[in-house]
C-alpha positions as CSV (number, residue, x, y, z in Angstrom):
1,X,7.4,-8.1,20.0
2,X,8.6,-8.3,23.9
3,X,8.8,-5.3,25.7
4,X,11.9,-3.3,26.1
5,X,12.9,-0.2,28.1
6,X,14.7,0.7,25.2
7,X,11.6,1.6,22.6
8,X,10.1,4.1,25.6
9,X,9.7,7.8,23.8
10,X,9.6,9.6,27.8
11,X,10.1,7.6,30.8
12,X,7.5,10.1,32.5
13,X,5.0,8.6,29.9
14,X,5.9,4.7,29.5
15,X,4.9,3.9,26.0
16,X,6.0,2.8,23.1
17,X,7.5,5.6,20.8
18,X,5.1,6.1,17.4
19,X,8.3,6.0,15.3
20,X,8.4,2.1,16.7
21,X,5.0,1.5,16.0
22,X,5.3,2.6,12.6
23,X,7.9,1.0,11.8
24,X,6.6,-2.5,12.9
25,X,3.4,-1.9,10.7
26,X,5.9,-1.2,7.9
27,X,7.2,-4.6,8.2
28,X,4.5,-6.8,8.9
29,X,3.3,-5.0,5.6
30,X,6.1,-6.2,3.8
31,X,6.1,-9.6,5.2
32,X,2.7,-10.4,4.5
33,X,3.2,-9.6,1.1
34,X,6.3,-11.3,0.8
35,X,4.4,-14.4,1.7
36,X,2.3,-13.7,-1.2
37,X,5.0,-13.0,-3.8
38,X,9.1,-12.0,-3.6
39,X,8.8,-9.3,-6.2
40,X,8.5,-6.5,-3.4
41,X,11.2,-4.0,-3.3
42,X,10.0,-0.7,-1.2
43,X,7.5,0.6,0.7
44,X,5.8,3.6,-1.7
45,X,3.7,5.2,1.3
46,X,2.5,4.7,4.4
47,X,0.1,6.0,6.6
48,X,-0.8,5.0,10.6
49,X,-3.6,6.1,12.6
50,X,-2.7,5.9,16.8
51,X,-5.6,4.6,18.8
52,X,-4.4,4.4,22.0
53,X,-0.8,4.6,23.9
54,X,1.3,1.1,23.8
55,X,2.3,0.6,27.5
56,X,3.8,-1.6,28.8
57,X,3.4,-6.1,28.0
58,X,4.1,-7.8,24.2
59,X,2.7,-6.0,21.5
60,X,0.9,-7.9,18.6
61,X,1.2,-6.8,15.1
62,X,-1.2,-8.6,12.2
63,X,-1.5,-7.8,8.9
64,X,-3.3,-9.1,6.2
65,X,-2.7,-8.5,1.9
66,X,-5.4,-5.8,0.6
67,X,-4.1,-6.2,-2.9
68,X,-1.1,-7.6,-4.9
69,X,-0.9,-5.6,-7.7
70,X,1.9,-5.4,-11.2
71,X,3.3,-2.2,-9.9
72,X,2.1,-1.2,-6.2
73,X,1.0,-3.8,-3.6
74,X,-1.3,-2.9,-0.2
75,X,-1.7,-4.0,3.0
76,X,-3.2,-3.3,6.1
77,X,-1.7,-3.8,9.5
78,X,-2.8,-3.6,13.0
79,X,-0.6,-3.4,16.9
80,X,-2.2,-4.8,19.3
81,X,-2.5,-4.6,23.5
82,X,-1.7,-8.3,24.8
83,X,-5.2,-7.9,25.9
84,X,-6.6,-7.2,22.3
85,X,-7.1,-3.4,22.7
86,X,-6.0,-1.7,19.1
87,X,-3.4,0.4,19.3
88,X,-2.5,1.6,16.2
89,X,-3.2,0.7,12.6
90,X,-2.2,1.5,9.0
91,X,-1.8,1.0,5.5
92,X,1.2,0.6,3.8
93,X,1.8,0.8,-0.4
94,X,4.8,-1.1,-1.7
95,X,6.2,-1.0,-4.9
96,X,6.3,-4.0,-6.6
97,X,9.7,-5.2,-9.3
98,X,9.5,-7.3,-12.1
99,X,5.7,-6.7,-12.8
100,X,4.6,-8.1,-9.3
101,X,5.3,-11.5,-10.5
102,X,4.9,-14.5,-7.4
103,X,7.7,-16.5,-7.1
């Protein structure tokens, strides 16, 4: 994701707000496992761990599929520095519709 002014919590501190970052491991969550199958529908839970403040340059998010399962799916995601440094990770829980079922 480029940078933007715009997802800055307190110009007097110029990182990324943790609402943004948490959002963005929401998603890649989702993604991932809608590679996997099309039968996801919401995210159940979610829980991110903040390693170190995202200032400033693109931020990278990866995530990978933990487990596809009939009614809740996983995956783990991770936002990282342009240089590599982890910034924050999670987990997300996704409930899954017609009996997790790949399409």
């Amino acid at each position: 994701m480029p940078w933007r002014d715009e997802i800055v919590s307190n110009p007097r501190i110029p990182s990324v707000h943790g609402g943004v970052l948490a959002s963005l491991i929401d998603l890649a969550g989702m993604y991932v496992l809608l590679t996997r199958t099309r039968a996801v529908s919401a995210t159940a839970s979610l829980h991110v761990d903040y390693h170190r403040p995202a200032s400033g340059g693109p931020l990278h998010i990866h995530a990978r599929v933990v487990k596809i399962g009939r009614t809740l799916s996983v995956a783990d995601s991770e936002v990282r520095s342009p240089d590599d440094v982890l910034l924050a990770s999670g987990r997300g829980s996704y409930l899954m519709r017609d009996g997790g079922i790949a399409t």
